[in-house]
C-alpha distance (Angstrom), angle and dihedral (degrees) to the residues before:
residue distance angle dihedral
X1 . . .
X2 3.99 . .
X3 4.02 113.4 .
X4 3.77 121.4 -124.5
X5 3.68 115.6 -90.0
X6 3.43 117.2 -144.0
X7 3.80 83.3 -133.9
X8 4.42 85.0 70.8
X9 4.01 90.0 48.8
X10 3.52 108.4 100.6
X11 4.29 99.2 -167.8
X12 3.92 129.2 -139.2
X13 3.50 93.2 -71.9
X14 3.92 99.8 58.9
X15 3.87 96.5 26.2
X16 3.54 94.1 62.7
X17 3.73 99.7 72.7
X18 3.62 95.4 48.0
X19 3.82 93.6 34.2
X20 3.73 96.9 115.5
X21 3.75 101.6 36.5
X22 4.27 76.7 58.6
X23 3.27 96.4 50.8
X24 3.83 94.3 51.8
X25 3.47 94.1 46.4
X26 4.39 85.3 51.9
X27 3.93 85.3 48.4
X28 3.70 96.4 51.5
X29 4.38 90.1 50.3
X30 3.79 89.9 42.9
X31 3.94 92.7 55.2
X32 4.31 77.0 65.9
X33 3.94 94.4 47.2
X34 3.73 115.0 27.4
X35 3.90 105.0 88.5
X36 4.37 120.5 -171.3
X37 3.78 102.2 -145.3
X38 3.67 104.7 -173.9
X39 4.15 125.7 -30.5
X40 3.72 90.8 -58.6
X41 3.73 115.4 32.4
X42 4.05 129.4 68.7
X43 3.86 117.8 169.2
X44 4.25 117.3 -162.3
X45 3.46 112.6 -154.3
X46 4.10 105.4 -131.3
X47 3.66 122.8 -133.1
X48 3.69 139.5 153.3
X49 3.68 102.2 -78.4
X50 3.78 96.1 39.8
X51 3.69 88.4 49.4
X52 3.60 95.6 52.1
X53 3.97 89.5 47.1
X54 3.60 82.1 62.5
X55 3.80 95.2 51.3
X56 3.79 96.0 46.4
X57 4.48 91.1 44.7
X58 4.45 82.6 54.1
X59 3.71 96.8 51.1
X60 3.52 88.1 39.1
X61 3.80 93.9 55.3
X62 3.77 97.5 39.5
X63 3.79 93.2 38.3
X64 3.82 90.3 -124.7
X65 3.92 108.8 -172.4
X66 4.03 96.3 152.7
X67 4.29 108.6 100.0
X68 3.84 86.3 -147.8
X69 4.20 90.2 49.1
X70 4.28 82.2 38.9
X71 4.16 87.1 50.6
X72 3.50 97.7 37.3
X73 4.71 84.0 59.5
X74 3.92 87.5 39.8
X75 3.81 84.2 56.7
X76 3.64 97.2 55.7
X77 3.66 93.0 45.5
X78 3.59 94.8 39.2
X79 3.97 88.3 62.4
X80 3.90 92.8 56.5
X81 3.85 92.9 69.0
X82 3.49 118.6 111.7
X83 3.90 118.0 -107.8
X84 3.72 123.6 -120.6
X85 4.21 102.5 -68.1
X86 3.50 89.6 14.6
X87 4.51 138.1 105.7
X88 3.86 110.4 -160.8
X89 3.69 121.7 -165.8
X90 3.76 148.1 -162.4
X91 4.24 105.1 -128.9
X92 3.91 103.7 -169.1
X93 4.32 110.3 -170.2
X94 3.78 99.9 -142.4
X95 3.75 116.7 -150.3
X96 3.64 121.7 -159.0
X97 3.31 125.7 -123.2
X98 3.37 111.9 -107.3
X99 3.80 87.0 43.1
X100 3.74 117.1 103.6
X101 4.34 97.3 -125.8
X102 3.72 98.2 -141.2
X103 3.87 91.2 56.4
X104 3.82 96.8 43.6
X105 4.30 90.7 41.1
X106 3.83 83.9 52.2
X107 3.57 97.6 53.7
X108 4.10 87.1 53.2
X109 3.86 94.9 57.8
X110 3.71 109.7 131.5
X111 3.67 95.1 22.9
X112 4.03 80.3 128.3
X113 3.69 85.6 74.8
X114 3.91 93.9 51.0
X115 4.12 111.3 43.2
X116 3.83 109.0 103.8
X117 3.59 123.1 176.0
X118 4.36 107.4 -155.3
X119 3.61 119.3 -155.2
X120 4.16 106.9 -176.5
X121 3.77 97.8 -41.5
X122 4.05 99.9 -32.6
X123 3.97 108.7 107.7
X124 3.42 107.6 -155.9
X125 3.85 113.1 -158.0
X126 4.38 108.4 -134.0
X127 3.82 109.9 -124.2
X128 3.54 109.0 -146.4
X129 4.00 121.9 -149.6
X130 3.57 103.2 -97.4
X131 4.42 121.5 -116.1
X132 3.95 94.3 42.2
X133 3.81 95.8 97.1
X134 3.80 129.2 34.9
X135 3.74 131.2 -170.3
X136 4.30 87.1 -84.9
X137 3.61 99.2 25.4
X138 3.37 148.5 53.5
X139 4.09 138.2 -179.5
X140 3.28 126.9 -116.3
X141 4.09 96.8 -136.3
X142 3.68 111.0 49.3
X143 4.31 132.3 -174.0
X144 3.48 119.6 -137.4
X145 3.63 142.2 177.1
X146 4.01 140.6 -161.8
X147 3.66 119.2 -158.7
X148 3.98 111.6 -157.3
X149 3.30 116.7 -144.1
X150 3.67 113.3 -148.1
X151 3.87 99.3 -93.4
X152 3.91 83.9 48.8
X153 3.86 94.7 51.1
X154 4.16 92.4 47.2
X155 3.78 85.1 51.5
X156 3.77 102.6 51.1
X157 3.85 89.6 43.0
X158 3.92 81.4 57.9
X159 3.84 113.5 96.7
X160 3.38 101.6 -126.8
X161 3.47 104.7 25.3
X162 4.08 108.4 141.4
X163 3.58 111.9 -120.6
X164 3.99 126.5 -169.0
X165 3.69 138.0 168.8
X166 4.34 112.9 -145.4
X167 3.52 124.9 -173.3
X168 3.72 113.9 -166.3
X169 3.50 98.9 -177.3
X170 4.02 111.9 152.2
X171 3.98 97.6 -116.6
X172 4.16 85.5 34.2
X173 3.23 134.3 43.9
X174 4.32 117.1 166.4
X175 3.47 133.3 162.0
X176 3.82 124.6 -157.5
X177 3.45 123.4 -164.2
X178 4.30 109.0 -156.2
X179 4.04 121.2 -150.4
X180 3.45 130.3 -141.4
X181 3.56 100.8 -80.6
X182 3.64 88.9 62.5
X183 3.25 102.8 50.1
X184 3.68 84.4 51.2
X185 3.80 98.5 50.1
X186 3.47 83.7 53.1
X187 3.85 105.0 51.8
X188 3.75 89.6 52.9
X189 3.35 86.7 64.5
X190 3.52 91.3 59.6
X191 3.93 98.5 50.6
X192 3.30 97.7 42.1
């Protein structure tokens, strides 16, 4: 997938006025790409335009001006697009509120062994970014990618191609059946 230019970023100044009509727009893709697996997991699948939301909401809120500040936010984002043959993905571990979060995060260390996304019968094993979990710790907010094989790729550009994400994790195990319109949120990203 194409980075963002800093030629498409549009700055505090001129993304305020059009800030909400943006932000609906970002709603209406995410209701194809955000995916509850389970009570306490959700998984958005990246892409250009949610990326660049994400760009234009930081400058916003840290009234970045400065191109080198602006670059240096387009660089972070930049490296959470997915590859050629590839989805990425932001997992977020949601803790309840009543829940103390350092007991409940606990409980979910490892989970980067156990997230699978299946396309058809191909199981494709999430890589997570490495240095956001440790052997006692784990964030909240976690990157992950899934590289398609061939075979994989040719079945989610199928229509009708059943698509899940599993987590097998000892303390949590969720299924999550996707629809249609995911799957074909998702192959666009792959042809484009």
């Amino acid at each position: 997938m194409r980075k963002i230019e800093f030629s498409e970023i549009w700055g505090p100044k001129l993304y305020e006025p059009i800030r909400q009509e943006f932000r609906d727009k970002i709603i209406q893709i995410k209701k194809h790409r955000r995916i509850q697996v389970g009570p306490q997991v959700s998984l958005v699948f990246e892409n250009r335009e949610t990326l660049k939301f994400q760009i234009e909401e930081m400058l916003r809120a840290e009234s970045i001006t400065d191109p080198s500040q602006t670059q240096a936010e387009m660089d972070v984002y930049n490296a959470l697009l997915p590859g050629d043959s590839e989805l990425s993905a932001t997992l977020f571990l949601e803790i309840p509120a009543q829940e103390d979060s350092r007991d409940a995060l606990h409980r979910l260390i490892g989970i980067d062994e156990h997230v699978f996304f299946h396309v058809g019968n191909h199981a494709i094993k999430a890589q997570f970014e490495p240095g956001r979990q440790e052997s006692d710790r784990i964030s909240a907010v976690q990157y992950v990618r899934f590289p398609l094989f061939q075979e994989a790729k040719q079945t989610l550009l199928a229509a009708g191609s059943p698509l899940a994400i599993v987590i097998q994790h000892p303390q949590y195990r969720h299924r999550k059946e996707l629809d249609e319109s995911i799957r074909v949120s998702l192959a666009k990203d792959l042809i484009t």
